[in-house]
VONUZA-381008 format. One record per residue (C-alpha): residue number from 1; residue in three letters; x, y, z. Coordinates in pm, 1 decimal. Each point is the difference from the previous one (the first is absolute). Layout:
torba bami east north up
NUM ALA X Y Z $
...
//
This chain:
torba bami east north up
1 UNK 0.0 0.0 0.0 $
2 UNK 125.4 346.3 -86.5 $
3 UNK -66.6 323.9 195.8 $
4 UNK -301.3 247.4 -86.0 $
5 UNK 30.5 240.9 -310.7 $
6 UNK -6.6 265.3 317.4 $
7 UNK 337.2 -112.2 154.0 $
8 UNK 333.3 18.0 -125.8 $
9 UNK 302.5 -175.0 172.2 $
10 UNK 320.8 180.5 -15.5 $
11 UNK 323.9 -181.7 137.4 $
12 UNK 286.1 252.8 118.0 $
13 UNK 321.2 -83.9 72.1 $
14 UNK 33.9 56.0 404.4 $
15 UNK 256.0 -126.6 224.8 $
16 UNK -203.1 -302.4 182.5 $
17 UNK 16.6 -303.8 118.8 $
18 UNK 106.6 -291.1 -203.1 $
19 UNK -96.7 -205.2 -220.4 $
20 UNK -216.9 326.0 -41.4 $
21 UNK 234.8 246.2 -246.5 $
22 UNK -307.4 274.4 33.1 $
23 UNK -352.9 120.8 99.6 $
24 UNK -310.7 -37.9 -212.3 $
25 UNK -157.7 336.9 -19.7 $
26 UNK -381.7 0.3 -69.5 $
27 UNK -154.8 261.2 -242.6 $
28 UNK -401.7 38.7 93.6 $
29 UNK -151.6 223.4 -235.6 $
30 UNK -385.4 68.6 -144.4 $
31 UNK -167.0 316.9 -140.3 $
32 UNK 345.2 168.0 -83.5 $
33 UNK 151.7 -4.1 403.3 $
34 UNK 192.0 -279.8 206.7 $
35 UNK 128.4 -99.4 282.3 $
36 UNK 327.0 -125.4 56.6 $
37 UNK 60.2 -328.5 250.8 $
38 UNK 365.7 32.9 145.3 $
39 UNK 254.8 149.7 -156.5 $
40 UNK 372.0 -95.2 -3.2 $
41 UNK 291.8 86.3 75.0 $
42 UNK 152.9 332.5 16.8 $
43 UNK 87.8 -14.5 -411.3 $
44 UNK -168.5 247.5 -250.5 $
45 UNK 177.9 -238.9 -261.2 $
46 UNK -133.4 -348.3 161.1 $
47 UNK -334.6 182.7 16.6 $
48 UNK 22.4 168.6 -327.8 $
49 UNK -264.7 -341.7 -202.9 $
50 UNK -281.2 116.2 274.3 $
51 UNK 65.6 359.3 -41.9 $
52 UNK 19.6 9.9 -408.4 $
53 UNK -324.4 -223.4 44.0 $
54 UNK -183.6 247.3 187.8 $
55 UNK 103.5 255.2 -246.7 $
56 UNK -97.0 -171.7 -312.0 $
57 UNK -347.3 -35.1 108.9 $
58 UNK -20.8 311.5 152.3 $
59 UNK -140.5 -120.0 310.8 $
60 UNK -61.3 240.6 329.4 $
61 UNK 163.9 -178.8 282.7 $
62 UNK -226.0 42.5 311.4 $
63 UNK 168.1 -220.7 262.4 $
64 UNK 353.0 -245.0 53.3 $
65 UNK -140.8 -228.4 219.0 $
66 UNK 273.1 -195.7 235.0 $
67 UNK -7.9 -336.5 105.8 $
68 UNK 279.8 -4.1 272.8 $
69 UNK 298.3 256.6 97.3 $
70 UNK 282.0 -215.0 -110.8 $
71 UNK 237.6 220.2 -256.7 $
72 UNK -64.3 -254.8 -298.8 $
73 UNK -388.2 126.6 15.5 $
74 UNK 17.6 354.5 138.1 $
75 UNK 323.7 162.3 -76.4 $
76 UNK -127.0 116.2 -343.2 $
77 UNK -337.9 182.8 128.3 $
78 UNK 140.4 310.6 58.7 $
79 UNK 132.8 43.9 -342.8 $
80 UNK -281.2 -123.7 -135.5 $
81 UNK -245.8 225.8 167.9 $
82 UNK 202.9 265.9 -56.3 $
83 UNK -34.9 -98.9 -383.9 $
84 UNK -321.2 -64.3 14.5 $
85 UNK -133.1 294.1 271.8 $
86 UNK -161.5 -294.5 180.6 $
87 UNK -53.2 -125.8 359.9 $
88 UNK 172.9 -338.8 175.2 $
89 UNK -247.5 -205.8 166.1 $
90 UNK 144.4 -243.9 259.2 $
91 UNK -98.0 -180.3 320.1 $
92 UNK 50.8 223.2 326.5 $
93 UNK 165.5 -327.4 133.6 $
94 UNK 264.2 92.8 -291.7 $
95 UNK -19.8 347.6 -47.3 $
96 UNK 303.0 117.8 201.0 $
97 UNK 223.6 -204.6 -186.0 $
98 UNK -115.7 132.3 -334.9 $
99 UNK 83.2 361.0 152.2 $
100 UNK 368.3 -6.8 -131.6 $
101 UNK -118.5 -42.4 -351.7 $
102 UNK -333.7 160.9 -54.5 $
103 UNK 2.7 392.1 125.8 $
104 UNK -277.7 48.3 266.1 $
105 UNK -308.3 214.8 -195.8 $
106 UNK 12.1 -262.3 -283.1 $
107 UNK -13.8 -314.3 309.2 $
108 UNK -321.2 -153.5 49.9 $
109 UNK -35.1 -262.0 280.8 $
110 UNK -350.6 -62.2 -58.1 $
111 UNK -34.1 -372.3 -172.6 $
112 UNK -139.7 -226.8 301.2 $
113 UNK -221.7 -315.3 -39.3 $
114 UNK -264.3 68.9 -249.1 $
115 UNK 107.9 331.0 -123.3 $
116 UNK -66.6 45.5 -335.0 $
117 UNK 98.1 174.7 -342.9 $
118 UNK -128.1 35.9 -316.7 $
119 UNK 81.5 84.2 -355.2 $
120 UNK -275.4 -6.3 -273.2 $
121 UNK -175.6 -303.0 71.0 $
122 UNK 292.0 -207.4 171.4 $
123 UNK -48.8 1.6 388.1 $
124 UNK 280.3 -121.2 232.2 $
125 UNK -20.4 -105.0 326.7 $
126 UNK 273.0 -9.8 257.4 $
127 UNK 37.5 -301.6 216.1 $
128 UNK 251.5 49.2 329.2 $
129 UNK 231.9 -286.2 -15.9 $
130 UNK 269.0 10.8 247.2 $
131 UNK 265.9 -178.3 42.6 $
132 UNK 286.6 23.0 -258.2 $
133 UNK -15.8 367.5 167.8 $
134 UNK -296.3 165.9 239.0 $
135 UNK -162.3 164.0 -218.9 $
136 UNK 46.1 -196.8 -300.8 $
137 UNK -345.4 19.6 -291.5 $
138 UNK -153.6 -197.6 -268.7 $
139 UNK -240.6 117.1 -236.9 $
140 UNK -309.0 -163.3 -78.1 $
141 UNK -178.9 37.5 -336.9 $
142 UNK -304.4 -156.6 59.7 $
143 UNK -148.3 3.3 -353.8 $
144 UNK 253.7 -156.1 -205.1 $
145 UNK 133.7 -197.1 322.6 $
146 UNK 338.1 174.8 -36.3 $
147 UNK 249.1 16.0 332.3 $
148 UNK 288.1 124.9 44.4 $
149 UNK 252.3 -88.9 207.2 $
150 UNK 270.6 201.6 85.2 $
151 UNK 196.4 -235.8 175.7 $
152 UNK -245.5 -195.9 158.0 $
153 UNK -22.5 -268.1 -238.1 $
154 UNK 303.4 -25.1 -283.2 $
155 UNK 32.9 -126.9 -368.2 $
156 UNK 343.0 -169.5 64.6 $
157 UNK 129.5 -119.3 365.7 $
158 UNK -145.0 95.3 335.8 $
159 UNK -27.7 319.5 208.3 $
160 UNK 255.1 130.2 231.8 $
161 UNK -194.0 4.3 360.2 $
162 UNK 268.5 92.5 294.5 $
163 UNK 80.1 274.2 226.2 $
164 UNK -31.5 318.0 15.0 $
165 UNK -271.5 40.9 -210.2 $
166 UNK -129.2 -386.6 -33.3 $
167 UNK -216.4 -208.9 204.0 $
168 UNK -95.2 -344.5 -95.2 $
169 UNK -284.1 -76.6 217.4 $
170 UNK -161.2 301.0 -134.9 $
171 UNK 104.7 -73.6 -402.6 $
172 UNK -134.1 -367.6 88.7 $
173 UNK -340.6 197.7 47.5 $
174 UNK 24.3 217.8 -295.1 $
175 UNK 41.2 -291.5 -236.5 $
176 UNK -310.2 -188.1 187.8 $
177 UNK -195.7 346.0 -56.5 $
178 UNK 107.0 -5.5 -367.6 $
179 UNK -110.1 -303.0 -62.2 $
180 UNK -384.0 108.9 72.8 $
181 UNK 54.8 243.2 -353.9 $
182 UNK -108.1 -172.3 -285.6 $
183 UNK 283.3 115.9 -265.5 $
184 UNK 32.2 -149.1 -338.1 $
185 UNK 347.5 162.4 13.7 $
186 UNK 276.6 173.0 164.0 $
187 UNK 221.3 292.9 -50.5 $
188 UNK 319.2 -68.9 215.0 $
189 UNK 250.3 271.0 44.8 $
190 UNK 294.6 -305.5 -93.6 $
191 UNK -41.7 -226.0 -245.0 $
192 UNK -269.1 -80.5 -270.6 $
193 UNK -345.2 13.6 56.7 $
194 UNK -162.2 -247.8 214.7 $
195 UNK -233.0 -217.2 -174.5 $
196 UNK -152.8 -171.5 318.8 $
197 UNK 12.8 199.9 246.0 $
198 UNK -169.4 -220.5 258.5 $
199 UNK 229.0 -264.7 -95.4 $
200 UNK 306.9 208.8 64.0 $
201 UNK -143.0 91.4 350.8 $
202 UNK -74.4 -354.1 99.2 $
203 UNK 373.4 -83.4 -69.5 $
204 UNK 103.5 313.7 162.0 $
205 UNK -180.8 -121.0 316.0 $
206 UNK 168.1 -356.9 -55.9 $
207 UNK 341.7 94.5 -51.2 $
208 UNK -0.3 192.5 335.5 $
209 UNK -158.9 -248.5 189.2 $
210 UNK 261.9 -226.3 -183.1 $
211 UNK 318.8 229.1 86.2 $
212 UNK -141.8 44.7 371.4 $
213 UNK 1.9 -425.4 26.4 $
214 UNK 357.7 1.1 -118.2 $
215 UNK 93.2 259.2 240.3 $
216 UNK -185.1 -194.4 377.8 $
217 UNK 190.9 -314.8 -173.0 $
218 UNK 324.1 107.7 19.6 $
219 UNK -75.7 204.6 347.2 $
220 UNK -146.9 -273.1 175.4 $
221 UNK 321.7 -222.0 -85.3 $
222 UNK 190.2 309.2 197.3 $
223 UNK 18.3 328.6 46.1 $
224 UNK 114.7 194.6 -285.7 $
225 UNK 100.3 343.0 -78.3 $
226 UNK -131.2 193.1 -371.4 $
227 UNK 380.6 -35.1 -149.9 $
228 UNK -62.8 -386.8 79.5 $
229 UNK -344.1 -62.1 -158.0 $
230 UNK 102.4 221.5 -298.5 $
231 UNK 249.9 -224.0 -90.8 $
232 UNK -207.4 -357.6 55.5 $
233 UNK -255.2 186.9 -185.2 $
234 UNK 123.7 207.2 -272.3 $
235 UNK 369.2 -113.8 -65.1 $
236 UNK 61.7 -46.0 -400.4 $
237 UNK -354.4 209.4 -47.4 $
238 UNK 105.3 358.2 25.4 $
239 UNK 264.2 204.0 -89.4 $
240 UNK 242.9 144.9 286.7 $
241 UNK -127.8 343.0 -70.8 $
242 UNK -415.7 -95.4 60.3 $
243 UNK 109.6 -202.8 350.0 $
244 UNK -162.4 347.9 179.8 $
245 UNK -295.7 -115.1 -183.1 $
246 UNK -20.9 -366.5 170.4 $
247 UNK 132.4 104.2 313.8 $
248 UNK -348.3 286.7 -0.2 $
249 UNK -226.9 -243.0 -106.4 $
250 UNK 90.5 -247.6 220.1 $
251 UNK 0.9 276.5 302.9 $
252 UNK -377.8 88.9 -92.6 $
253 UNK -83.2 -384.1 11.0 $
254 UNK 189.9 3.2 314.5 $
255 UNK -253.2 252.3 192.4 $
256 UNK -336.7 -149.8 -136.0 $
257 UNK 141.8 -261.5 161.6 $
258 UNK 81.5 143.1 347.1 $
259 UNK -310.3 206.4 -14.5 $
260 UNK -162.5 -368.1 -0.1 $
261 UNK 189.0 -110.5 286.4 $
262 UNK 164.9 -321.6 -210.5 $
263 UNK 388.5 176.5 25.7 $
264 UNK 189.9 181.7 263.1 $
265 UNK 318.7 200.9 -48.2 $
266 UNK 346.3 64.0 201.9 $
267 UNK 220.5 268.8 -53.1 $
268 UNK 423.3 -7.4 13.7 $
269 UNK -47.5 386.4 178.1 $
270 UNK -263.9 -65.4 258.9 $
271 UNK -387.5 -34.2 54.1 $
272 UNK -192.7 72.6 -365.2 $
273 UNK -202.7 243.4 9.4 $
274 UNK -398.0 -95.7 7.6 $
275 UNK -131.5 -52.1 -344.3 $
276 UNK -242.0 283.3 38.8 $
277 UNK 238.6 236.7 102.6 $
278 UNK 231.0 -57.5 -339.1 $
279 UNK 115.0 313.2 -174.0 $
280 UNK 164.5 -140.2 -368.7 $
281 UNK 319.8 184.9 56.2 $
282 UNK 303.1 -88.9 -203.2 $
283 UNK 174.8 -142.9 321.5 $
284 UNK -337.5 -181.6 72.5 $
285 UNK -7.0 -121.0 -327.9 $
286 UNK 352.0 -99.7 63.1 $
287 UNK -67.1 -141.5 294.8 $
288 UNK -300.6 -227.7 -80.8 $
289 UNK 271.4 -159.9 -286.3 $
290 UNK 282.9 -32.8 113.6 $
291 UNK -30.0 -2.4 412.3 $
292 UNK -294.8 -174.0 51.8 $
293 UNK -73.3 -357.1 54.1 $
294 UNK -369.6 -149.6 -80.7 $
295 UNK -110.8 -318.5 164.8 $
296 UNK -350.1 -173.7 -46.8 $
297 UNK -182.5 35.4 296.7 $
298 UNK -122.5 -390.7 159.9 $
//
């Protein structure tokens, strides 16, 4: 299945994740205006496809419309509104992030559950699904069954969820809400477009519950510290230079699992501070990877 006539993907080189290389920027337009959902990195020449589209069809730009704060998604608003002489609309869970890159009169933090925006006939619906960060957003196109993403759900691989701005127990939830949308299709920010969405969710759900097995296995055999499960886990999978990436997702597995009572934790410096009480410093970062010791709890 292909998208509607009204939607036009655009995929801009950004600096991101891999296997991602860039971010799928999505074009809504109807009755000569458009919105804009995400856009990019900081790159007037990675952006220039959407931009030269926009101009070719001499569309009015009413709205950029943010999924998440991370720089991949957000760093190119406030060029773009400047471009365009447009608002940013973002989650308030989100919005202070998004400061550094969209000036304040053009930064909306207005899109909660339900909130919605139009152009022509095409309505859009935001749905608040945290998780990959607080106040990460899908959009919901009810009539064509359209949703997108962000990074919710991906074309190719699985999200990032770890600290700071991840929490699993919450992204397990978002993927369980998604599932109640009926979409024939997905626009991910990463990756092609997702053919069965509910599909992809269902292994989504599976894989975690999969990766959280493999993790109490090697735990209840004794205790273990991030550096060690990384490498029973992960060794031959990932380059040297994504090893932050394992060590974060395996820390946000980590405190679903804690905040369920089924692991405790030791640190090398002391008494650990009381899970509700964690600030995601750098050193507490550090110290949750490299200090600490998790054991699975009888």
């Amino acid at each position: 299945m292909n998208l509607p006539q009204w939607v036009t993907l655009v995929a801009a080189r950004t600096p991101t994740l891999p296997p991602a290389t860039g971010t799928n920027l999505f074009l809504v337009s109807d009755g000569g205006e458009g919105l804009v959902i995400d856009a990019g990195y900081s790159d007037p020449e990675a952006l220039r496809p959407l931009t030269d589209a926009v101009r070719e069809r001499n569309l009015h730009i009413t709205g950029i419309l943010l999924t998440h704060h991370h720089p991949d998604h957000a760093a190119g608003a406030g060029y773009l509104a400047e471009l365009w002489d447009c608002p940013v609309h973002v989650h308030p869970a989100d919005a202070e992030a998004v400061r550094q890159y969209v000036p304040e009169p053009r930064l909306r933090p207005d899109l909660v559950e339900g909130t919605t925006r139009q152009v022509g006939e095409v309505r859009l619906v935001a749905l608040e699904t945290p998780g990959h960060t607080p106040g990460h957003l899908c959009f919901w196109e009810p009539t064509a069954k359209v949703l997108f993403t962000g990074d919710a759900v991906l074309g190719a691989g699985t999200t990032w969820i770890g600290p700071p701005d991840g929490h699993l127990r919450t992204y397990l939830n978002t993927l369980r809400k998604l599932l109640t949308y009926p979409a024939d299709i997905a626009g991910p920010a990463h990756g092609p477009l997702v053919q069965d969405p509910a599909g992809q969710i269902r292994y989504y759900l599976s894989h975690r519950q999969e990766r959280e097995e493999q993790i109490m296995s090697l735990i209840d055999k004794h205790p273990r510290r991030i550096a060690d499960l990384v490498s029973a886990i992960y060794e031959g999978q990932i380059p040297p230079a994504a090893r932050w990436v394992a060590e974060r997702t395996l820390l946000g597995h980590l405190v679903k699992l804690e905040e369920e009572g089924r692991v405790t934790r030791a640190v090398d410096t002391g008494t650990p501070v009381p899970l509700h009480q964690v600030t995601w410093t750098d050193e507490e970062l550090r110290r949750w990877t490299d200090q600490t010791v998790f054991s699975a709890v009888p």
